[in-house]
PDB file of N, CA, C and O in Angstrom:
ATOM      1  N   UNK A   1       0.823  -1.192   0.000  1.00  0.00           N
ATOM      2  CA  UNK A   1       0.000   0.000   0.000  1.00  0.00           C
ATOM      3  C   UNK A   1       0.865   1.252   0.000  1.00  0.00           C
ATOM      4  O   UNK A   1       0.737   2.179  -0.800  1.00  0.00           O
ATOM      5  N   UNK A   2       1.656   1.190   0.869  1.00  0.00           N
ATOM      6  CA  UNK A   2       2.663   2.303   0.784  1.00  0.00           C
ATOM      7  C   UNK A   2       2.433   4.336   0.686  1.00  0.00           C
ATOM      8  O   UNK A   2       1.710   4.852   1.538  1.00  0.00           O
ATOM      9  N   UNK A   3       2.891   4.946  -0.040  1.00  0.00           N
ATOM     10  CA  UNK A   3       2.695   6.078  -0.185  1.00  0.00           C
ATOM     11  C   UNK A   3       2.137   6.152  -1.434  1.00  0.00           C
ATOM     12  O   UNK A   3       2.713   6.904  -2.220  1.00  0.00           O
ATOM     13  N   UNK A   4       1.150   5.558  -1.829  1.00  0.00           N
ATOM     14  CA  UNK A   4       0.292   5.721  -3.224  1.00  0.00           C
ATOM     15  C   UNK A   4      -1.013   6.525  -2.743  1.00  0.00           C
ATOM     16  O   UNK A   4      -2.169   6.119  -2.866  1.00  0.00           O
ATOM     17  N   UNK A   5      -0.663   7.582  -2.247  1.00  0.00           N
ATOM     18  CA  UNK A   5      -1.538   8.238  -2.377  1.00  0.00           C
ATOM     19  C   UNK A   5      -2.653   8.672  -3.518  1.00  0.00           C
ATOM     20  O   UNK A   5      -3.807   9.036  -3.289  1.00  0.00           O
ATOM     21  N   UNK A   6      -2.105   8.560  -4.618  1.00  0.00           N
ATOM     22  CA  UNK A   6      -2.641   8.716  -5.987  1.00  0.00           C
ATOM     23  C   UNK A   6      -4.121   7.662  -6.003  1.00  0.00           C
ATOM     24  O   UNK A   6      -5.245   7.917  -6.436  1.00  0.00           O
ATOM     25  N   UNK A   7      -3.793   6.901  -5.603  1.00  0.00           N
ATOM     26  CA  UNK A   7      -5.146   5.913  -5.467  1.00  0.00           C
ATOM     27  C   UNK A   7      -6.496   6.713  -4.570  1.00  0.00           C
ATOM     28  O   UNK A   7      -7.636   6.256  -4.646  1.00  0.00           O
ATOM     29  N   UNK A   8      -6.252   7.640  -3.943  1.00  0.00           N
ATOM     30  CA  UNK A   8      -6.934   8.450  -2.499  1.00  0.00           C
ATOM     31  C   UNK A   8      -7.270   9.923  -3.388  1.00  0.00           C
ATOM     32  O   UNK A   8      -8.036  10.743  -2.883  1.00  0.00           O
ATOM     33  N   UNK A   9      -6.672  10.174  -4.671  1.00  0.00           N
ATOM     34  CA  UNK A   9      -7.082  11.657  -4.825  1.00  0.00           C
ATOM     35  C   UNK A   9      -8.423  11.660  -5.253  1.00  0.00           C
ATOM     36  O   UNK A   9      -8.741  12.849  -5.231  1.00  0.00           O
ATOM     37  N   UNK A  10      -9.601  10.848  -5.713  1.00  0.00           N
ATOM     38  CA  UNK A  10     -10.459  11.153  -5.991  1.00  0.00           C
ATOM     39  C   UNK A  10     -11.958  11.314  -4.489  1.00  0.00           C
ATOM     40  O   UNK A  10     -13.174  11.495  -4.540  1.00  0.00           O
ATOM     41  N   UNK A  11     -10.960  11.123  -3.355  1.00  0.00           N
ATOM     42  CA  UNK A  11     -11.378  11.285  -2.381  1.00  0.00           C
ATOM     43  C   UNK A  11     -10.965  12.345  -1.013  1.00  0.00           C
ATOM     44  O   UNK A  11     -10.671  12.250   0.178  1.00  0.00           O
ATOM     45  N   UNK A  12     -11.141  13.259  -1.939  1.00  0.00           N
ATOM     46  CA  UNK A  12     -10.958  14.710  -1.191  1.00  0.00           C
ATOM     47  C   UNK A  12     -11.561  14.499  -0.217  1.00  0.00           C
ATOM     48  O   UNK A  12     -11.033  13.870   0.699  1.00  0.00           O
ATOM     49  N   UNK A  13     -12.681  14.905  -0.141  1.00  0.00           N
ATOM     50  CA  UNK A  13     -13.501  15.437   0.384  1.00  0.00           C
ATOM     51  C   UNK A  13     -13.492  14.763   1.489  1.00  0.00           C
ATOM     52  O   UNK A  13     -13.325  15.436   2.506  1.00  0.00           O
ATOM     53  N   UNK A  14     -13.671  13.174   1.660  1.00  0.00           N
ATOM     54  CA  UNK A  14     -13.724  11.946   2.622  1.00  0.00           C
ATOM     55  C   UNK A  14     -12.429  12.335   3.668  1.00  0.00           C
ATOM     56  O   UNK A  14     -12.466  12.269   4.897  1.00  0.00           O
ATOM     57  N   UNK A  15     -11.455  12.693   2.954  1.00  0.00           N
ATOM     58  CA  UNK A  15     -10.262  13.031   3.707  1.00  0.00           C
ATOM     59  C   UNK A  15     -10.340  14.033   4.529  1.00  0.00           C
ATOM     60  O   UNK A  15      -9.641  14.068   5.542  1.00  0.00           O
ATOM     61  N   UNK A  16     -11.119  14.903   4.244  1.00  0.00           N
ATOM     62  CA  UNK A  16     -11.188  15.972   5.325  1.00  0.00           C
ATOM     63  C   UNK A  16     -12.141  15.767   6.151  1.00  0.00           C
ATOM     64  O   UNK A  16     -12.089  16.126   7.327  1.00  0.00           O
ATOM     65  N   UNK A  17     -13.323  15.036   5.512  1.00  0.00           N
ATOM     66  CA  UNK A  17     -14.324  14.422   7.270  1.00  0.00           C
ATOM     67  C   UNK A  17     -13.488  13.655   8.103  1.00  0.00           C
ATOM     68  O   UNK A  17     -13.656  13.647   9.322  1.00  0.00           O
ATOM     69  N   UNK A  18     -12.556  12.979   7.519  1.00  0.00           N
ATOM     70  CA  UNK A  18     -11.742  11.281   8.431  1.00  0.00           C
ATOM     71  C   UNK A  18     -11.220  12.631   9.566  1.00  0.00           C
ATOM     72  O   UNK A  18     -11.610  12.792  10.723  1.00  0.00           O
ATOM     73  N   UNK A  19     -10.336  13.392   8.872  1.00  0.00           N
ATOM     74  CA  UNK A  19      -9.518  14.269   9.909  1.00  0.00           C
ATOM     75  C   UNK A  19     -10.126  15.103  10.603  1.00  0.00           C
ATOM     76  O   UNK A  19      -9.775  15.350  11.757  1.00  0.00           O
ATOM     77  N   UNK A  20     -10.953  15.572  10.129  1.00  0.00           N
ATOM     78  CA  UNK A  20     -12.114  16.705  10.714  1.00  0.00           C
ATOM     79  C   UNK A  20     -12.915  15.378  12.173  1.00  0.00           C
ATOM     80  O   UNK A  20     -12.903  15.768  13.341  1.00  0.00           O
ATOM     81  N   UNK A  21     -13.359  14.310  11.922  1.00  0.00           N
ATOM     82  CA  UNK A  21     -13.864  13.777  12.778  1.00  0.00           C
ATOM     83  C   UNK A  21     -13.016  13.092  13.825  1.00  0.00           C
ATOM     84  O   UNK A  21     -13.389  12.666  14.918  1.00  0.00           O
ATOM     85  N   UNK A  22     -11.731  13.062  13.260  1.00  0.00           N
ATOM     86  CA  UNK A  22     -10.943  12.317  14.480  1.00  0.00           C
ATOM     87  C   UNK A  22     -10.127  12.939  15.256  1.00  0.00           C
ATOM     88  O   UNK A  22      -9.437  12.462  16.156  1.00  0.00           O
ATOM     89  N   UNK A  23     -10.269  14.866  14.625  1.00  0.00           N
ATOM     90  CA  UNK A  23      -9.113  15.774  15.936  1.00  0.00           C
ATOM     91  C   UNK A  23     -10.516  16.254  16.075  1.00  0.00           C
ATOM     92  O   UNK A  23      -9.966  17.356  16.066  1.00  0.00           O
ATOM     93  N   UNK A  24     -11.514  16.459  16.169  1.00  0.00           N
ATOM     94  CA  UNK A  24     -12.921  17.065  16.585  1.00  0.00           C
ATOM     95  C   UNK A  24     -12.712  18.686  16.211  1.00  0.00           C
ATOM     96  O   UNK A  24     -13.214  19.524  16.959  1.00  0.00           O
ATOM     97  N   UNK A  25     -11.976  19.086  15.060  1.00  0.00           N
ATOM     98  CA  UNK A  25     -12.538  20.306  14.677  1.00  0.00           C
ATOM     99  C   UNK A  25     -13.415  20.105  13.457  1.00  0.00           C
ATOM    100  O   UNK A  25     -13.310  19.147  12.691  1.00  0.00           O
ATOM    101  N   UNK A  26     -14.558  21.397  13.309  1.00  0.00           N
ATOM    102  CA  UNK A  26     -15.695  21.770  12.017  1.00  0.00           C
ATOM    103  C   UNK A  26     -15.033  21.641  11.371  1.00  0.00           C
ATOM    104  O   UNK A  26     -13.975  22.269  11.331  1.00  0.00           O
ATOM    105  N   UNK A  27     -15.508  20.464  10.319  1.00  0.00           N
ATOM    106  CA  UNK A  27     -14.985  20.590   8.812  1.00  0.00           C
ATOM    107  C   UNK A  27     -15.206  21.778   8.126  1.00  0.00           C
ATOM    108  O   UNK A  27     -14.833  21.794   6.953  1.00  0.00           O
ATOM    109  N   UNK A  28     -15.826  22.972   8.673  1.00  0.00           N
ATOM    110  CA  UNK A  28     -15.842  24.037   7.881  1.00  0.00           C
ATOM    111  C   UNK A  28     -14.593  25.032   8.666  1.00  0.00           C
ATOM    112  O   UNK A  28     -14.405  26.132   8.146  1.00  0.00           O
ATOM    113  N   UNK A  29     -13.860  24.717   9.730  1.00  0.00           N
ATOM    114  CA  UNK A  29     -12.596  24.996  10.036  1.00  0.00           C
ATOM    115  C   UNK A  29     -11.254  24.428   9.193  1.00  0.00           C
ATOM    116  O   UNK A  29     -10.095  24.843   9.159  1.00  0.00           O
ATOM    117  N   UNK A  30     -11.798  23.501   8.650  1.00  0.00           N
ATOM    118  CA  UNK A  30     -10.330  22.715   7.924  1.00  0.00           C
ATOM    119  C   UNK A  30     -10.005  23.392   6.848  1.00  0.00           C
ATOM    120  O   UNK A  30     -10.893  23.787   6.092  1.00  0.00           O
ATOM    121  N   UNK A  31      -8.839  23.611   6.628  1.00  0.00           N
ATOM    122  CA  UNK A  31      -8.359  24.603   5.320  1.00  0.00           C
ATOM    123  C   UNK A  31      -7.393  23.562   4.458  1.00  0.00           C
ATOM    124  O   UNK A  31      -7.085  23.712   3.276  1.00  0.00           O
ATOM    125  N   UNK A  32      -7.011  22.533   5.276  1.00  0.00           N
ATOM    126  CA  UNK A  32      -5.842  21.843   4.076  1.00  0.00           C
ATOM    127  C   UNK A  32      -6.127  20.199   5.040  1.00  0.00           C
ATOM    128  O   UNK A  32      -6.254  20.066   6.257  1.00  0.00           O
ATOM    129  N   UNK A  33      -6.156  19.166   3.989  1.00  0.00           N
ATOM    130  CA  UNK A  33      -6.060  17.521   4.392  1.00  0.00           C
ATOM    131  C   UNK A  33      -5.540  17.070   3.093  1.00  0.00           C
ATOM    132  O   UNK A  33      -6.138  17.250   2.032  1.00  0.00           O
ATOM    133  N   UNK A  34      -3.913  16.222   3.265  1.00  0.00           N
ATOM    134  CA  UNK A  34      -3.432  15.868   2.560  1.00  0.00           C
ATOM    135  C   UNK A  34      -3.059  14.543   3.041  1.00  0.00           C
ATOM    136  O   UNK A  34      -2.266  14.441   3.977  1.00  0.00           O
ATOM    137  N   UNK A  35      -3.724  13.205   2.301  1.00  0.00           N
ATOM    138  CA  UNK A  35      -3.222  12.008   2.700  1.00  0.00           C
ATOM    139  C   UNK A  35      -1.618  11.481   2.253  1.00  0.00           C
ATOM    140  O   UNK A  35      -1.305  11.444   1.063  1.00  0.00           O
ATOM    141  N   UNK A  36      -0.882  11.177   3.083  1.00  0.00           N
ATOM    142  CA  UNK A  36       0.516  11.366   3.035  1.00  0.00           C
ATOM    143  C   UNK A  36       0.757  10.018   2.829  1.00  0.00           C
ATOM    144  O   UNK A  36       1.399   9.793   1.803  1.00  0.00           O
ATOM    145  N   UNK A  37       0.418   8.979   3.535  1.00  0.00           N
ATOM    146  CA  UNK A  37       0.854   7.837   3.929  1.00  0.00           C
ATOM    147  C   UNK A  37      -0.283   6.444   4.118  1.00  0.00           C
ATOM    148  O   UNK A  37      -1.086   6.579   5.041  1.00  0.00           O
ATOM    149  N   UNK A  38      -0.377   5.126   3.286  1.00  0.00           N
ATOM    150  CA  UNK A  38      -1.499   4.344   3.836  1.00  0.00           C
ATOM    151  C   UNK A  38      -0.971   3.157   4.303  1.00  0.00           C
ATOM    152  O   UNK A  38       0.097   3.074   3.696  1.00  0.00           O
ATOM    153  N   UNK A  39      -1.054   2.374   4.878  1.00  0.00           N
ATOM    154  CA  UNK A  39      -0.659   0.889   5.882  1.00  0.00           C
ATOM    155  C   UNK A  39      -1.412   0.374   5.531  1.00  0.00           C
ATOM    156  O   UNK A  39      -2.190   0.735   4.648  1.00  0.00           O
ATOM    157  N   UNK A  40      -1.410  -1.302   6.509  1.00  0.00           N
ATOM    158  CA  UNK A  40      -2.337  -2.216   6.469  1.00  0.00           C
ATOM    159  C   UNK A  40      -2.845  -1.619   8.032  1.00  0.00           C
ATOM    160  O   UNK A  40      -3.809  -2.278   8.423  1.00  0.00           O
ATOM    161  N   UNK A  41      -2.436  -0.548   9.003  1.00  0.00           N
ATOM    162  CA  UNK A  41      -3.064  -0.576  10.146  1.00  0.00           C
ATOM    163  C   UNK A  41      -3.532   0.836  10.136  1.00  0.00           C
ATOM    164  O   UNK A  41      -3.559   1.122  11.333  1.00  0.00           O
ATOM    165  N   UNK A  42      -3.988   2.075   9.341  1.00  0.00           N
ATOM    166  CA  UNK A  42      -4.398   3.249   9.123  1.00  0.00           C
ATOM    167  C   UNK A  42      -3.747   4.037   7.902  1.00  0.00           C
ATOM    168  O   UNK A  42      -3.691   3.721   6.713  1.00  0.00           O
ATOM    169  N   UNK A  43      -3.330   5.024   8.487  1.00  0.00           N
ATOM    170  CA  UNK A  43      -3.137   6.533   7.413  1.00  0.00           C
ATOM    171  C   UNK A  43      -2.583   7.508   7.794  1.00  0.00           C
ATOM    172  O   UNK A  43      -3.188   7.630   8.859  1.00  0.00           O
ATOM    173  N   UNK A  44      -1.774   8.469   7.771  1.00  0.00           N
ATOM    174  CA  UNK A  44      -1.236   9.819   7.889  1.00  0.00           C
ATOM    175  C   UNK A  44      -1.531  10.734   7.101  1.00  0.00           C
ATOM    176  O   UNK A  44      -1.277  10.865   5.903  1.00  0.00           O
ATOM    177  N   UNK A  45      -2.336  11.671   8.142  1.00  0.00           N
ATOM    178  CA  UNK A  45      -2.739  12.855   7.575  1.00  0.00           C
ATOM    179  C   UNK A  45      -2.090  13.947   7.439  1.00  0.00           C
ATOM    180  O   UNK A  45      -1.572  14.047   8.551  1.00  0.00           O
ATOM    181  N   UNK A  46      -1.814  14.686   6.948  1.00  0.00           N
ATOM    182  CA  UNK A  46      -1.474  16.271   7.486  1.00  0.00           C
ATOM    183  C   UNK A  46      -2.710  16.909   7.261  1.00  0.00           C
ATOM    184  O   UNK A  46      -3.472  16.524   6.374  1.00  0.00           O
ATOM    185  N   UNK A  47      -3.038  18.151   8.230  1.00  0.00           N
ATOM    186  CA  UNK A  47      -3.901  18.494   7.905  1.00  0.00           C
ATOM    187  C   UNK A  47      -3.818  20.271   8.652  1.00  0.00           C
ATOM    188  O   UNK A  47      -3.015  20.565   9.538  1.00  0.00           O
ATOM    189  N   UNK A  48      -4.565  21.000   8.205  1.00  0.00           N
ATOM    190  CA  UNK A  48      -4.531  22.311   8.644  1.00  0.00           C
ATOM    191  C   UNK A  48      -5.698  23.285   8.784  1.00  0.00           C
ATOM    192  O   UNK A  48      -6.355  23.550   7.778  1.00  0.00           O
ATOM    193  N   UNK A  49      -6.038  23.902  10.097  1.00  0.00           N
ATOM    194  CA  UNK A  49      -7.250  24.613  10.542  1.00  0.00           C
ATOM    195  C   UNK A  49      -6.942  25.728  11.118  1.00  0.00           C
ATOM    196  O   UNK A  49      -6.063  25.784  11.978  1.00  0.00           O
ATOM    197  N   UNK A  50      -7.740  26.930  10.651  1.00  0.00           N
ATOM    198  CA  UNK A  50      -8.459  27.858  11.235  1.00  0.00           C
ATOM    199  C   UNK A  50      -7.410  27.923  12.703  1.00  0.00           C
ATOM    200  O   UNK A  50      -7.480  27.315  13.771  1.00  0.00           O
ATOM    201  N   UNK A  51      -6.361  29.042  12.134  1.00  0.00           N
ATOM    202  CA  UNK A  51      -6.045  29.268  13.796  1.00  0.00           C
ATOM    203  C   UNK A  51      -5.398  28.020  14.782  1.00  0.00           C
ATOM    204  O   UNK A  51      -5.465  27.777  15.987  1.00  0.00           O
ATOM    205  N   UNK A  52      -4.923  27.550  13.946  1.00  0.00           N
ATOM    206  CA  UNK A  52      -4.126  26.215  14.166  1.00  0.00           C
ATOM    207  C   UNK A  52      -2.766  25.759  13.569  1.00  0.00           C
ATOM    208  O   UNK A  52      -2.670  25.842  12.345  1.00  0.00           O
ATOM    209  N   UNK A  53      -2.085  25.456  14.018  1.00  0.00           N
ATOM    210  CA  UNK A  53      -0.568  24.883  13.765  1.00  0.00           C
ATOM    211  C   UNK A  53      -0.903  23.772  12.419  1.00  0.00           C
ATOM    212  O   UNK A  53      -2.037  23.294  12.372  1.00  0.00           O
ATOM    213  N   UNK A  54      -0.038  23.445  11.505  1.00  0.00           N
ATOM    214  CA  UNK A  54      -0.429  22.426  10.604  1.00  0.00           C
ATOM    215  C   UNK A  54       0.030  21.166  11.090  1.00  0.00           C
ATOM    216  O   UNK A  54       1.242  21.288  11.268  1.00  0.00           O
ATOM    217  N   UNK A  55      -0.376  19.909  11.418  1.00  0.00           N
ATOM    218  CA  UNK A  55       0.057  18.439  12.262  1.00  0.00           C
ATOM    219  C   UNK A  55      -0.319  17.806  11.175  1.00  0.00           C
ATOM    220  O   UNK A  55      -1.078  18.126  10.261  1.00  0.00           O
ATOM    221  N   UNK A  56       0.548  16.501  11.471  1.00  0.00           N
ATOM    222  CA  UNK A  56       0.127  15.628  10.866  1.00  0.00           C
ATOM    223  C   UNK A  56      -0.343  14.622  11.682  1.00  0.00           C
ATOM    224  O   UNK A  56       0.298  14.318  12.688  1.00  0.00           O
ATOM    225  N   UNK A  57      -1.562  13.956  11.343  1.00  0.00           N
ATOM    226  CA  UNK A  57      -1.951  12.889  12.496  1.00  0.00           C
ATOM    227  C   UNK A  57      -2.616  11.496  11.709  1.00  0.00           C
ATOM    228  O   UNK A  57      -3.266  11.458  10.664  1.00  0.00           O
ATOM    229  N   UNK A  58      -2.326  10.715  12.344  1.00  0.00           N
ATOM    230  CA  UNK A  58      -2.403   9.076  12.529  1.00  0.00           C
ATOM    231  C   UNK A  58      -3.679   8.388  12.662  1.00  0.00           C
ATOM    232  O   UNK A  58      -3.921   7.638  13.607  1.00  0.00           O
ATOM    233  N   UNK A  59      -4.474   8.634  11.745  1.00  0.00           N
ATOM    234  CA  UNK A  59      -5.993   7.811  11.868  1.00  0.00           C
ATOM    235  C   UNK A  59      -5.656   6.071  11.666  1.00  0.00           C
ATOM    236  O   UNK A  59      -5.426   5.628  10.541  1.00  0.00           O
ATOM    237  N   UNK A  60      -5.660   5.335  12.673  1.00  0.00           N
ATOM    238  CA  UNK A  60      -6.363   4.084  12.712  1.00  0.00           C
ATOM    239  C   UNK A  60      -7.008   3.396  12.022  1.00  0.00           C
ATOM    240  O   UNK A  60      -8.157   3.822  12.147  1.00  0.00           O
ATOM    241  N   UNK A  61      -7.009   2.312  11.132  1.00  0.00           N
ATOM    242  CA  UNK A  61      -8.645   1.732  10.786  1.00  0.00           C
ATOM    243  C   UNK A  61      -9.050   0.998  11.561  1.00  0.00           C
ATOM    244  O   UNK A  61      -8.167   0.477  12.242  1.00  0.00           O
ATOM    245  N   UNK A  62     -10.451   0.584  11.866  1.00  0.00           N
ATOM    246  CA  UNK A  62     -10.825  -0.247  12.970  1.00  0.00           C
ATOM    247  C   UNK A  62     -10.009  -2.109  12.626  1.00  0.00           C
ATOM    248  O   UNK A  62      -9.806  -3.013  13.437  1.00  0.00           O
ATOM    249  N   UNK A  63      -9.865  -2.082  11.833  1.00  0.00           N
ATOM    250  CA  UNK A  63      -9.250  -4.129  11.542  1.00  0.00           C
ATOM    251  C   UNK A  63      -8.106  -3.187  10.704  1.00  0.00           C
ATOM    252  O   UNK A  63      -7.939  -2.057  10.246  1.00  0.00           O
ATOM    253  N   UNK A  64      -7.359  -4.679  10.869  1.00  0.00           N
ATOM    254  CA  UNK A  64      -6.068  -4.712   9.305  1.00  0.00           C
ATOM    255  C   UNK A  64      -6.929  -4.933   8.478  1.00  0.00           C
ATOM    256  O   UNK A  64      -8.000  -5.540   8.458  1.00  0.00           O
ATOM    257  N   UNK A  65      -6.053  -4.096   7.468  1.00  0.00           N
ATOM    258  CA  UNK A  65      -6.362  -4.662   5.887  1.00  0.00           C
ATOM    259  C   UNK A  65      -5.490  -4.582   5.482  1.00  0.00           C
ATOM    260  O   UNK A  65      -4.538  -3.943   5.928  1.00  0.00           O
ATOM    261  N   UNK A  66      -5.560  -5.470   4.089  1.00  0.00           N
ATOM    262  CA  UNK A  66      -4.468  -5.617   3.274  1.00  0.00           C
ATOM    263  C   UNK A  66      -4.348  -5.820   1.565  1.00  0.00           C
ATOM    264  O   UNK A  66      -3.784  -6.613   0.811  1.00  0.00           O
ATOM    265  N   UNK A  67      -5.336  -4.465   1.411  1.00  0.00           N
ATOM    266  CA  UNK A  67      -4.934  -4.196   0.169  1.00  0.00           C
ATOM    267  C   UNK A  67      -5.830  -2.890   0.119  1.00  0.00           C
ATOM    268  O   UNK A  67      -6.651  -2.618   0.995  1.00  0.00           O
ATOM    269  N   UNK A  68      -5.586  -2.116  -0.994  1.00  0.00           N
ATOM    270  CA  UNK A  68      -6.418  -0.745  -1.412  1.00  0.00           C
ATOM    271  C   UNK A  68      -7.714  -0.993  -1.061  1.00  0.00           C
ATOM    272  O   UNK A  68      -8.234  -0.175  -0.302  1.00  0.00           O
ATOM    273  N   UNK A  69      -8.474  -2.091  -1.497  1.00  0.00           N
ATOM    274  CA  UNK A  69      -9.554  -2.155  -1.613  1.00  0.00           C
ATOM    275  C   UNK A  69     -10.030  -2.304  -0.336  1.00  0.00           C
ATOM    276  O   UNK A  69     -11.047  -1.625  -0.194  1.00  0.00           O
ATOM    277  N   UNK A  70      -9.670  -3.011   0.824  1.00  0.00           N
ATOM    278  CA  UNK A  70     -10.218  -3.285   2.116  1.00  0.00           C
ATOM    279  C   UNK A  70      -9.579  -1.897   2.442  1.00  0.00           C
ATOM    280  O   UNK A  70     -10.080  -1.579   3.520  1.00  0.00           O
ATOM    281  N   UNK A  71      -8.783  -0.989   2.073  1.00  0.00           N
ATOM    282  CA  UNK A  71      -8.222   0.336   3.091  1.00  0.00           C
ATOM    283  C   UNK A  71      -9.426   0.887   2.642  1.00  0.00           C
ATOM    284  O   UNK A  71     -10.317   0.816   3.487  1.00  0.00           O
ATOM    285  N   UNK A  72      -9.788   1.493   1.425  1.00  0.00           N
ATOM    286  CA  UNK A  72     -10.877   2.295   0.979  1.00  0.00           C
ATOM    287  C   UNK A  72     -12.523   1.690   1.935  1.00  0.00           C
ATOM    288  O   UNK A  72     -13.082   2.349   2.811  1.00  0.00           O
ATOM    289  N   UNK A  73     -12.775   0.925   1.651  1.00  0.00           N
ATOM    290  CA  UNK A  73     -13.791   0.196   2.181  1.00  0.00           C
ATOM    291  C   UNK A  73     -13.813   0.785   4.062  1.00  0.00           C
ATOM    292  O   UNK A  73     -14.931   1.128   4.445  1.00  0.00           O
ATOM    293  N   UNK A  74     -12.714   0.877   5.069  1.00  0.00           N
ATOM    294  CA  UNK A  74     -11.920   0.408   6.046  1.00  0.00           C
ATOM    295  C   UNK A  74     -12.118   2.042   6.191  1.00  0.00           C
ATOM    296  O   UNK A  74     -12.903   2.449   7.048  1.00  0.00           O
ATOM    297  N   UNK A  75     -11.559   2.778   5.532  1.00  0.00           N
ATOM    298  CA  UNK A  75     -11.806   4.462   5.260  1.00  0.00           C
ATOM    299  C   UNK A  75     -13.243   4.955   5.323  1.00  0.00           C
ATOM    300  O   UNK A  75     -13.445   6.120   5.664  1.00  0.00           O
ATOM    301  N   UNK A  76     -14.142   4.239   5.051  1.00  0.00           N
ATOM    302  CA  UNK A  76     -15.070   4.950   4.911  1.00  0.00           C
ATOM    303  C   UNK A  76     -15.977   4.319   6.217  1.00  0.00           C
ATOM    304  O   UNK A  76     -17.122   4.718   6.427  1.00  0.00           O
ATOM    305  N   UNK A  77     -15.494   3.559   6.839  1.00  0.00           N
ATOM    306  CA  UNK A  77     -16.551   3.426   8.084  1.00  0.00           C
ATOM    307  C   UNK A  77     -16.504   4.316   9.031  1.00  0.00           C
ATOM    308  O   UNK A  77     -17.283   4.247   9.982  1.00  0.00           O
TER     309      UNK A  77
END
């Protein structure tokens, strides 16, 4: 899975709820979510808000997976 992010660009938008819902700021605070990184055990975000430092942070998926298709699937719960 690696850093193929390219597989994730047609999912903007999803990317900024994942991050928006897992540091608990308004997705209408988020100004930048860039998926950096995917595993078989989550994702690395960077992401940037409203009056906020830019971090990068570590969303989880609930199970392993182990391939695009179970990450995407795994992403959207």
């Amino acid at each position: 899975m690696g850093g193929e992010s390219g597989v994730w660009k047609d999912r903007a938008e999803d990317i900024y709820r994942i991050v928006s819902n897992f540091t608990n700021i308004p997705i209408t605070e988020m100004t930048y979510a860039e998926l950096l990184w995917v595993d078989c055990l989550g994702m690395y975000i960077r992401s940037e808000a409203l009056g906020r430092e830019p971090r990068v942070v570590r969303v989880p998926f609930y199970r392993k997976v182990m391939d695009h298709r179970e990450a995407r699937y795994a992403m959207l719960k």
